[in-house]
C-alpha positions in Angstrom: 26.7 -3.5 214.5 26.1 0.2 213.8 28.7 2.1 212.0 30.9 4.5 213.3 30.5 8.5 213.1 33.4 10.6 214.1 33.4 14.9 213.6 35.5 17.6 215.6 35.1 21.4 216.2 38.0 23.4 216.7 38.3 25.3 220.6 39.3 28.4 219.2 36.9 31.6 218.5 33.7 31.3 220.1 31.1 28.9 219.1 28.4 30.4 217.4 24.9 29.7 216.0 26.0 28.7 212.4 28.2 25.9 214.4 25.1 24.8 216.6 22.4 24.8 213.9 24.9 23.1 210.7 26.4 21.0 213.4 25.8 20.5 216.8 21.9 20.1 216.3 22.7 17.4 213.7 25.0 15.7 216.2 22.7 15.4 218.8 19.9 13.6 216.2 22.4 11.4 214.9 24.1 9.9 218.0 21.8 7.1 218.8 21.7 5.9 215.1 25.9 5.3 215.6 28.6 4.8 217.2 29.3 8.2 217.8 32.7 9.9 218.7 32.9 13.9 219.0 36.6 15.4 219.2 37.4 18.4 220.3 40.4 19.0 217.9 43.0 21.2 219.8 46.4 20.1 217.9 44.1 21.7 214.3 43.8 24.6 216.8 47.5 25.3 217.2 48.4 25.2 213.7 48.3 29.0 214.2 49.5 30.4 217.4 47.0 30.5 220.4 47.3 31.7 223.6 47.8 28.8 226.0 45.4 29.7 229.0 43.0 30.4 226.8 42.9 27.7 224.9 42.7 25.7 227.8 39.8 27.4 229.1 37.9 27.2 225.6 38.7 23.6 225.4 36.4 23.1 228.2 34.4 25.5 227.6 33.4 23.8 224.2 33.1 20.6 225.8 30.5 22.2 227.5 28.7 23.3 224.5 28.7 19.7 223.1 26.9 18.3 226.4 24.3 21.5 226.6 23.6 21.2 223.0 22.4 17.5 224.1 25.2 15.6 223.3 24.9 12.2 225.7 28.3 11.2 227.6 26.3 8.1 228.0 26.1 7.5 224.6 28.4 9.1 223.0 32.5 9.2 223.5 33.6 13.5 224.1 37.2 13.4 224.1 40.2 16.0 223.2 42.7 14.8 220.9 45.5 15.8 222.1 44.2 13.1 225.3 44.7 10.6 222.5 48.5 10.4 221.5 47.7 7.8 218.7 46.2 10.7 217.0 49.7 12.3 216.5 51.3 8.8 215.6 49.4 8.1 212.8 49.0 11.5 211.6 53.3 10.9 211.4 52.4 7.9 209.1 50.5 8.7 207.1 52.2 12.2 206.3 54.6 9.5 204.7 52.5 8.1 202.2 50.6 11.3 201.2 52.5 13.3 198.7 53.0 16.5 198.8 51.3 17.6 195.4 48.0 16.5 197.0 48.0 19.1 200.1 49.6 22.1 197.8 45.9 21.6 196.1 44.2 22.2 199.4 42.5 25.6 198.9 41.8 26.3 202.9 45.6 25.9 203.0 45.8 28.9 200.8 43.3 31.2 201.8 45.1 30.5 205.2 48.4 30.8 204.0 47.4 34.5 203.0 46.7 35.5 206.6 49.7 34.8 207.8 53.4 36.3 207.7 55.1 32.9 208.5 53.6 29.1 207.8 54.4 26.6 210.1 54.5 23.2 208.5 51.2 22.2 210.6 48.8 24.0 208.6 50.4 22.5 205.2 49.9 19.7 207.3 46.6 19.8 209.1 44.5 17.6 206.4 47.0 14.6 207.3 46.0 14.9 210.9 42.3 15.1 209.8 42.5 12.3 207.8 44.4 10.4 210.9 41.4 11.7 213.3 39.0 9.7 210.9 40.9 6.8 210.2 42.0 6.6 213.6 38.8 4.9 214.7 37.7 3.4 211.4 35.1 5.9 211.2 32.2 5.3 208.5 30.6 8.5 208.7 31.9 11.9 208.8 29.4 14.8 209.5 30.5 17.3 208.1 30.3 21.1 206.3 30.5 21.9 202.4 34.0 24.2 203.4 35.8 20.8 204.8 34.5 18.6 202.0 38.0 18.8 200.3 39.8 17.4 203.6 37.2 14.4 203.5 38.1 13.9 199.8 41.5 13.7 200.9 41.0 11.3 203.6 39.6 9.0 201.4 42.3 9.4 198.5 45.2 8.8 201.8 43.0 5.7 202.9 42.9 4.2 199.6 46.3 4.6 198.6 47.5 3.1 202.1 45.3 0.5 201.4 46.8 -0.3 197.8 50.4 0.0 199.3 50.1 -2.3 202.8 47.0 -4.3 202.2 43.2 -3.5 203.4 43.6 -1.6 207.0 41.4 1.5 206.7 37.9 1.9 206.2 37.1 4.4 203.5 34.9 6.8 205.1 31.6 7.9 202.8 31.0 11.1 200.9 27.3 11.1 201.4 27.0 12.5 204.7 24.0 12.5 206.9 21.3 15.7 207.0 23.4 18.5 206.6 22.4 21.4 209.1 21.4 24.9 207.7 24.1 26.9 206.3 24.8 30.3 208.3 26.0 33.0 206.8 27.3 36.0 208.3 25.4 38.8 209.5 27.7 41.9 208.5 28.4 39.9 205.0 25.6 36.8 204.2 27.9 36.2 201.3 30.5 34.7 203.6 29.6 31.7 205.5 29.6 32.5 209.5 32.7 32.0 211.2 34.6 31.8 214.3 37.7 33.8 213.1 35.9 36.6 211.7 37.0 40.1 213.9 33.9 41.7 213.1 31.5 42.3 216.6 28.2 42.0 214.2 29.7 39.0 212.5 27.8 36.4 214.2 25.8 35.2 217.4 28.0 33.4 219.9 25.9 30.7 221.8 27.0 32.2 225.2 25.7 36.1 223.9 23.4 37.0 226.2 19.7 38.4 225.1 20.5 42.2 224.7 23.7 41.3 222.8 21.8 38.8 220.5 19.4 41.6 219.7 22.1 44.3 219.2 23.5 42.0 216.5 20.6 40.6 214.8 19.2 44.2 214.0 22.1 45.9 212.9 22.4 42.7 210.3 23.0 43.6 206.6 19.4 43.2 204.4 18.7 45.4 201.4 17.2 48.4 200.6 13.7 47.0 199.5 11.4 48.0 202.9 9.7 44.9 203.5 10.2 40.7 203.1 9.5 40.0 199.2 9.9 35.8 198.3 10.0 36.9 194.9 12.5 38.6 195.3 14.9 37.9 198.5 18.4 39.5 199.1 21.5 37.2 200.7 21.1 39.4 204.3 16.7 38.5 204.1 17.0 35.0 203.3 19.5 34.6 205.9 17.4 36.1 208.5 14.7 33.8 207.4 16.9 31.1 207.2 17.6 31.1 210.9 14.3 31.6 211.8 13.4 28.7 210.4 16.1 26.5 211.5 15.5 27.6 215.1 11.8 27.1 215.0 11.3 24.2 212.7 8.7 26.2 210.3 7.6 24.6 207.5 8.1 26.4 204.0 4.3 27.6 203.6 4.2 28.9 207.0 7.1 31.3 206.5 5.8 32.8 203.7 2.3 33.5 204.9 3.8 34.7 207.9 7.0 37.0 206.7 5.3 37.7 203.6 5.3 41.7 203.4 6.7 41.9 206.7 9.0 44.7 207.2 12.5 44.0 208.0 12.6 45.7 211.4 9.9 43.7 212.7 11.1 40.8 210.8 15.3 41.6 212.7 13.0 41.4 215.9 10.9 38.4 215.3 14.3 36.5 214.5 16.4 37.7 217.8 13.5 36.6 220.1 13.4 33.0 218.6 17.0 32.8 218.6 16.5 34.2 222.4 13.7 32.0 223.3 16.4 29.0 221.8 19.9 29.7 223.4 18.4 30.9 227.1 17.8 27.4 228.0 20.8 25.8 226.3 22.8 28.5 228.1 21.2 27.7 231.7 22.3 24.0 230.7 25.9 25.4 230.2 26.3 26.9 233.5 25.1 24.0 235.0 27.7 21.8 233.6 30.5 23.9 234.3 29.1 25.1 237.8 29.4 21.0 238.6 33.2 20.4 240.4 35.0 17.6 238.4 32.0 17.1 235.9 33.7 18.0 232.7 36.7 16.6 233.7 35.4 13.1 234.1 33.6 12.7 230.9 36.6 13.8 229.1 38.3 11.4 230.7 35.8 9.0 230.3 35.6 9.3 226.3 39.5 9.2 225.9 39.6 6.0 228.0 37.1 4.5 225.4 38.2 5.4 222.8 42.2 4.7 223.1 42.0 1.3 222.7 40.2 1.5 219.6 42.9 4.1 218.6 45.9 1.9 219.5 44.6 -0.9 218.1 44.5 1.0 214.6 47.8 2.3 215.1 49.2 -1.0 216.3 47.9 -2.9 212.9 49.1 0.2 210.6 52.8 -0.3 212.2 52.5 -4.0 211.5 51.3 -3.2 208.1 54.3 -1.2 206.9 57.0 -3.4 208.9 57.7 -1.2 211.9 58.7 -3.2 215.1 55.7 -4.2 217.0 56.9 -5.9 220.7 55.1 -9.4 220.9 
């Protein structure tokens, strides 16, 4: 029986190329090898206030990105959470049994915290609801990023203690995670890892950019003020054009150096938007197919909810039992 892989992606901000090459990409190679369920976590998204049409409308739209990455409905369950109400239910119970010590520690929950001018108690709260996400369907595996190693850390310190409280019901998920995909970093700051909720216009390539925009971006990026592509000696903003280079066109080490070696970083901003070009274009005619399809998107989500809610209320069924709640026979 192959183990079970679970991971989410927010629907808020636009999904960019860090999220495709450190996730999506990774997604897509592991499905076959589990049982593989891909969330897309709205109730995370409203932890801080979004606009309601358009999260609705980037809900689907990031389904979309899932299946045009190469994500297989066949294969693998796409739901939404908030299509799962068990999600919600457990996250209540197990907020009971995780004290509160444990999420003031939570350092996302801080640099968060600092953003805002009021805290709603869902973002003290959001690493509960991550934790119920995983151990909603027994998950095994849990692909994700260095910034959300924490929250998995958690996940297993909230399983464990359940476990010690009511009796063995959760599987402890692993800390050794599959292939990691390349870490992104920004283009305006490539000490900052690329992210959706960065303002900045030059901040990062969006998968649905199209060419000229992609290009506009990728040359203003930050380098250094050496003129040309030294390996002795590579800035953050160079080894990060290099970097997705070479996660884009599957390069081994020696060829990047013979071929970037000396190269100067104009030519070198140009080489890098035309790969990431040649890359997206047909991802992005995939994408407009999907949604151009009546009903399409609808129907898998549909379909991945419906399998996986019984897996879902089966875990929440034995987790009432466990701490003496009323089950009905």
């Amino acid at each position: 029986m192959k183990a079970r892989v679970f991971s989410g992606v927010q629907p808020s901000g636009n999904l960019h190329i860090g999220n495709y090459l450190g996730a999506l990409k990774n997604w897509v190679i592991i499905q076959h090898d589990y049982e593989s369920i891909y969330c897309i976590v709205d109730m995370h998204a409203v932890t801080v206030y979004q606009q309601p049409e358009e999260l609705r409308s980037k809900i689907l739209e990031t389904a979309a990105l899932f299946l045009a990455s190469g994500i297989d409905p066949k294969h693998s369950a796409v739901m939404v959470q908030s299509s799962v109400p068990a999600h919600a239910e457990l996250a209540w119970l197990l907020t009971c049994v995780t004290p509160m010590g444990w999420l003031s520690r939570m350092t996302q929950f801080k640099a968060k915290a600092e953003k805002q001018e009021t805290v709603g108690d869902g973002l003290f709260q959001y690493p509960v609801l991550m934790a119920a996400d995983i151990l909603l369907y027994q998950a095994a595996i849990v692909p994700v990023g260095d910034d959300q190693a924490q929250h998995l850390e958690l996940t297993r310190d909230v399983a464990q203690r359940f476990n010690s409280l009511y009796g063995d019901t959760f599987v402890v998920p692993e800390t050794k995670l599959p292939t990691v995909g390349a870490r992104v970093m920004g283009l305006d700051d490539p000490l900052k890892k690329m992210s959706k909720s960065e303002p900045g216009a030059g901040h990062a390539v969006a998968l649905l950019d199209p060419p000229g925009v992609i290009r506009k971006k990728i040359l203003r990026a930050t380098t250094d003020s050496q003129p040309a592509v030294d390996y002795s000696a590579l800035g953050p903003g160079v080894e990060n054009l290099l970097n997705i280079f070479q996660a884009f066109s599957g390069w081994a080490d020696g060829q990047m150096q013979s071929h970037f070696s000396g190269m100067r970083y104009g030519d070198l901003k140009k080489q890098v938007a035309e790969m990431v070009i040649s890359h997206l274009e047909p991802f992005q005619k995939r994408y407009h197919e999907i949604v151009s399809e009546p009903g399409y998107l609808d129907g898998v989500l549909r379909d991945g909810a419906a399998r996986v809610s019984p897996i879902a209320n089966s875990t929440v069924e034995l987790v009432k039992r466990r701490m003496g709640l009323y089950v009905p026979s």
